[in-house]
C-alpha positions in Angstrom: 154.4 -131.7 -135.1 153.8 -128.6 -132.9 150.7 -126.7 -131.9 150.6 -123.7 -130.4 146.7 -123.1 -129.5 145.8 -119.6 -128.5 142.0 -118.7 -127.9 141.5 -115.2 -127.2 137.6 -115.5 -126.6 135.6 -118.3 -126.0 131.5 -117.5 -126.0 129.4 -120.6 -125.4 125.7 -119.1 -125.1 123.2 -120.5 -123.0 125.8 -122.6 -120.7 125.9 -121.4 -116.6 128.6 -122.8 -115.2 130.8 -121.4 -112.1 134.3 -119.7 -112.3 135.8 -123.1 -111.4 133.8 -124.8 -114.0 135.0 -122.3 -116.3 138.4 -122.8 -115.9 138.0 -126.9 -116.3 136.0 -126.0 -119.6 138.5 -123.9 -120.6 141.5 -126.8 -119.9 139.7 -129.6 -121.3 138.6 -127.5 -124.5 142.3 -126.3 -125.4 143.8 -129.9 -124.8 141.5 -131.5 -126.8 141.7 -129.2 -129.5 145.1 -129.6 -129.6 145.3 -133.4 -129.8 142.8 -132.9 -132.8 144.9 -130.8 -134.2 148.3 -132.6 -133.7 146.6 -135.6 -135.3 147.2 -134.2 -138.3 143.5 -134.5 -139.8 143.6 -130.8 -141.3 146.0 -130.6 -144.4 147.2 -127.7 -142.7 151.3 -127.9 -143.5 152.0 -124.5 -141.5 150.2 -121.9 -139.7 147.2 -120.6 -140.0 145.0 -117.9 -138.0 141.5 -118.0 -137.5 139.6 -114.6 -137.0 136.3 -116.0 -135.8 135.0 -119.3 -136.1 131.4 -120.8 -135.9 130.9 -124.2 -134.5 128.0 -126.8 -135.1 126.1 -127.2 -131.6 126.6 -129.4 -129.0 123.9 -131.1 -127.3 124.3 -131.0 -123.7 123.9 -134.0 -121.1 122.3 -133.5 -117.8 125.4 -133.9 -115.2 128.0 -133.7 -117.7 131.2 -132.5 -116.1 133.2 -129.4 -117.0 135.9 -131.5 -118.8 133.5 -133.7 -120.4 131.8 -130.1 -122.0 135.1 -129.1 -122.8 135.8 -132.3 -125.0 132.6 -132.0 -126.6 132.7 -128.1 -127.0 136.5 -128.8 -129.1 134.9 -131.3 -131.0 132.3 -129.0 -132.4 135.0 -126.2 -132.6 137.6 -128.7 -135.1 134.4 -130.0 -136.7 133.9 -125.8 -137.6 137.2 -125.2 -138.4 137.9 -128.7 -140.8 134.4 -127.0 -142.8 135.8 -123.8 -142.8 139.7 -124.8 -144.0 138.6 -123.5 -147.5 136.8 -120.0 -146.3 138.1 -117.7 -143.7 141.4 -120.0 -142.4 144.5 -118.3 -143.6 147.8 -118.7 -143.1 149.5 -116.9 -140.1 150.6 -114.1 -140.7 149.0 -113.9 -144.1 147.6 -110.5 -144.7 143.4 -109.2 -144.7 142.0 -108.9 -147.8 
């Protein structure tokens, strides 16, 4: 299976963390969402496109690591979109209503 993962925006309120941090964040949140995603836990047999998407919270620990944020900010993210797989996912492509 392939996954192609594009996030255009990312807002995670509340969380300070530097442009490095950022960038780590960023990293570990895409390539865990996309092992998530290539496990094939979403009966998802083609594309689909996601307009906006609204996570459950993530509880942070004190000293947890940019990556380790990351994995636990994708986890929210496919928990969102596996509740969501019968509301606003679509197929790509698929037109507006």
């Amino acid at each position: 299976m392939t996954v192609t993962l594009h996030i255009d925006r990312l807002v995670l309120d509340g969380l300070a963390v530097s442009s490095h941090g950022g960038r780590v964040l960023s990293t570990a949140v895409e390539a865990e969402l996309t092992r998530l995603l290539a496990s094939g836990a979403l009966p998802v047999s083609s594309g689909i496109s996601v307009p906006r998407l609204a996570a459950p919270g993530v509880t942070l620990e004190a000293g947890a690591t940019p990556a380790a944020l990351g994995t636990q900010v994708a986890g929210a993210l496919f928990s969102g979109l596996s509740q969501s797989i019968d509301g606003p996912v679509r197929p790509a492509g698929a037109a507006r209503r």
